[in-house]
N, C-alpha and C positions, 0 to 999 in steps of 0.2 A: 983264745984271742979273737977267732973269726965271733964267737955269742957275743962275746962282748960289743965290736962291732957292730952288729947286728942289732943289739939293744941300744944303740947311742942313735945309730938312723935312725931308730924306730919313735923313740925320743925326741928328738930332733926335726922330723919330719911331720909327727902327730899335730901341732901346733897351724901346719901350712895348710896339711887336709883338712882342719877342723874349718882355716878360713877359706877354704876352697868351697868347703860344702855350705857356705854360707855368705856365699857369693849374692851379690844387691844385682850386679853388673843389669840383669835383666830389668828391673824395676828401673835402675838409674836413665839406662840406655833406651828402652822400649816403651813399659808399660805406664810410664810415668808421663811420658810425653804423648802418649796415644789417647790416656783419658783425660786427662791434667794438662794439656799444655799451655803454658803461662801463667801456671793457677799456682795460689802456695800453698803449701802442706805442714800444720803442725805436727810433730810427730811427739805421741806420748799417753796418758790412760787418762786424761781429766775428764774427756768426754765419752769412750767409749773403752772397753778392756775387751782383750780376747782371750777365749779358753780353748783350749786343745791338745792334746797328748805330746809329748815330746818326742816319745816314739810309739807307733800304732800300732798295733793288736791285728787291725786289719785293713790294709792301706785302700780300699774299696769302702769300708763304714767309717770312714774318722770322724768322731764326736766333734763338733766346735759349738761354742756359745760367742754369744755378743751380747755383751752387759752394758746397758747404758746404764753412766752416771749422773744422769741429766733427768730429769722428771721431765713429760712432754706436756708442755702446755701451750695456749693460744700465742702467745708473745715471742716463744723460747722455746723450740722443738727440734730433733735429729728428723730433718727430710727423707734422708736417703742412705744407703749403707751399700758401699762398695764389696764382695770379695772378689779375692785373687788371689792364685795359687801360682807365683813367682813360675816355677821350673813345670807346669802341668803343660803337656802338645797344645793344651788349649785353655790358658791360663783366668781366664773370665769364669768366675763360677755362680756369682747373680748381681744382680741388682734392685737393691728392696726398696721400696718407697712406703714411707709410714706419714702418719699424722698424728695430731693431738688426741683424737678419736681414739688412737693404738693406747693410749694411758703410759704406754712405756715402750722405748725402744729396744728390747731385749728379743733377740732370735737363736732358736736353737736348730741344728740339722745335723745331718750326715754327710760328709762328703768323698771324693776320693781323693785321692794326692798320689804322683803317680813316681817321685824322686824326691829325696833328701829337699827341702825345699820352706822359705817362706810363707806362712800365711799371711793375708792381711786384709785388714778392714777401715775402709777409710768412709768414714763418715762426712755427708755433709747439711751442715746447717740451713734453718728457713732464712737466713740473712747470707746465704751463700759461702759462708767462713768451712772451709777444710780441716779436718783431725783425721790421723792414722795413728795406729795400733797394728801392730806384727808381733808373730809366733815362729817359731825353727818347730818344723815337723818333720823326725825321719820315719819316713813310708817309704815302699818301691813297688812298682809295678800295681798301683791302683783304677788306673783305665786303661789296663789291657787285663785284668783280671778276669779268667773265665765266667761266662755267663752263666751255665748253669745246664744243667739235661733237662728241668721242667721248665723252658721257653714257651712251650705251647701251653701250658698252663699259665704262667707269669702273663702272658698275651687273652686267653678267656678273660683272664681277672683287670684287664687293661681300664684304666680310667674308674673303677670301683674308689670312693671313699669315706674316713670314718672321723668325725670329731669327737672329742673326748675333752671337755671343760671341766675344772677344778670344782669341787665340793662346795657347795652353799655361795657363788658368789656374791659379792656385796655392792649393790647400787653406787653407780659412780665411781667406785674402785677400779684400779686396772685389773685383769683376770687372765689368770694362764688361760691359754687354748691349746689343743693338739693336733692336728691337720695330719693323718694318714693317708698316702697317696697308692696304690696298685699301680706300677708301671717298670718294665725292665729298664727305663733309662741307658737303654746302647750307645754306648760310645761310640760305635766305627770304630774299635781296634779292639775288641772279641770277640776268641774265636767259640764257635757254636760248639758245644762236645758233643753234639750229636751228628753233625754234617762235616766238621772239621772246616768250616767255611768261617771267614771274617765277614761278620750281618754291618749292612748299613747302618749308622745313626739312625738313632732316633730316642728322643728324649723330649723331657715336658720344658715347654718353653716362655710361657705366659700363666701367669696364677694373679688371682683378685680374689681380698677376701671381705665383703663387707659384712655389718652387724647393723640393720635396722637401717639398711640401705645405703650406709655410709661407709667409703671403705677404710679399713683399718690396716691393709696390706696390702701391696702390689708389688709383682714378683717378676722381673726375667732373667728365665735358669739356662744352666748347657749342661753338659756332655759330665763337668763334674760333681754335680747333686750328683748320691746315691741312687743304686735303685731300691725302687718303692719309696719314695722321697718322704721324710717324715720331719716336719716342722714344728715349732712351740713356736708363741709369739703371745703380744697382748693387747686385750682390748678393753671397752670400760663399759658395761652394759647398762644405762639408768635406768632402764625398766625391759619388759619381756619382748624378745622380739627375734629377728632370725639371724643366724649365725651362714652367710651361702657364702661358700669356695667355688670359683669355675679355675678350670685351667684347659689349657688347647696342650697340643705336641707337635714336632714336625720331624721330617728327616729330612738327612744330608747326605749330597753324595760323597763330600768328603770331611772324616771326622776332626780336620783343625780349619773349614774353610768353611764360612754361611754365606757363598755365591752360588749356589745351586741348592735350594733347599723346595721341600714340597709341605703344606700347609697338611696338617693332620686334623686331627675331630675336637672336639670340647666338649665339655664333661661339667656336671655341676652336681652339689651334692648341699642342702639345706639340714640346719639343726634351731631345734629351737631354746631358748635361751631364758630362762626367769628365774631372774634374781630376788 
């Protein structure tokens, strides 16, 4: 009698956890009105689609993509692309700014998700028009994830990077790229396994990526990019010319607040390009 019981709650209750862990309340209450307020929001996949694990493997690398459905062209292009990670201490995870130039608004990364939680990507238009797209991602414990015993190594190789372009591309076509970044990206809530100490913040914050002087990307990231930040994106090369990434870093005294922050280094790395 008591199993039985016991299997009727369990029954019965699974229904209200499922809506509990997929609770808006944040977005509806906070996040919404802090980036968006008075702004409307389409919500649905016409213009942009998101990909992402259901459940992660490793709540510190979650894979996500953003698929645009839109060709980018001079008349008609995705501006900018929000993410946000609903339930993360510090839910802003970038803010990309693309152009016509990008050939396509598709990005790929790594990120962390730190509880059961919303993704989302809300796109906006050169005519200022709003689109969001969300994902239910169960991860735990992905920005306080230990850092690691080779810190001092991860910190030599600091601001080091590699591009890696698709085979043979084709003039005037959009082109995958790949942006490899060297940097521990510290949250402010990992602990050091060598010292036992929680290291301050510090993570890459500012990224440009142009092609033949024009940019094709701009980036400002936090705390939840991965570390060693590794990006796919696209761009349209009509003839040979250079591929340059820079990006800066900073730290923070405290890892959910950028009221105290100190300005770090910049780094740039050139690739050349002929299609």
């Amino acid at each position: 009698m008591k199993l039985h019981i016991i299997i009727m709650t369990l029954l019965l209750t699974a229904p209200l956890k499922a809506s509990a862990d997929k609770d808006e309340s944040i977005w509806n209450n906070q996040l919404k009105q802090h980036f968006f307020a008075g702004k409307s929001i389409e919500e649905g996949e016409n213009i942009i689609r998101l990909d992402a694990p259901y459940r992660a493997e490793d709540p510190a690398l979650v894979p996500i993509k953003v698929i645009s459905q839109i060709p980018q062209t001079s008349s008609r292009y995705i501006k900018k692309i929000l993410l946000l990670v609903d339930k993360n201490p510090y839910p802003f995870v970038g803010e990309f700014e693309l152009t016509p130039e990008s050939g396509k608004a598709d990005l790929a990364m790594r990120i962390r998700v730190n509880t059961y939680s919303y993704v989302r990507a809300i796109a906006e238009m050169n005519d200022g028009k709003l689109y969001m797209t969300k994902t239910f991602v169960k991860a735990s414990g992905g920005c306080s994830a230990p850092i690691g015993a080779d810190l001092d190594a991860a910190m030599r190789r600091l601001g080091k990077m590699k591009f890696r372009v698709e085979d043979a591309p084709a003039p005037g076509e959009p082109t995958l790229a790949q942006l490899m970044i060297s940097h521990p990206n510290i949250t402010g809530m990992q602990m050091d396994q060598v010292t036992r100490f929680i290291r301050r913040s510090h993570f890459m914050d500012q990224l440009t990526v142009k092609f033949d002087g024009k940019t094709v990307l701009k980036a400002k990231t936090d705390i939840a990019i991965s570390a060693d930040p590794n990006f796919r994106f696209y761009f349209v090369p009509n003839h040979k010319g250079e591929l340059v990434a820079e990006f800066t870093d900073t730290s923070c005294e405290k890892p959910t607040s950028r009221a105290v922050c100190e300005s770090g280094s910049r780094y740039s790395k050139s690739y050349t390009v002929d299609p």
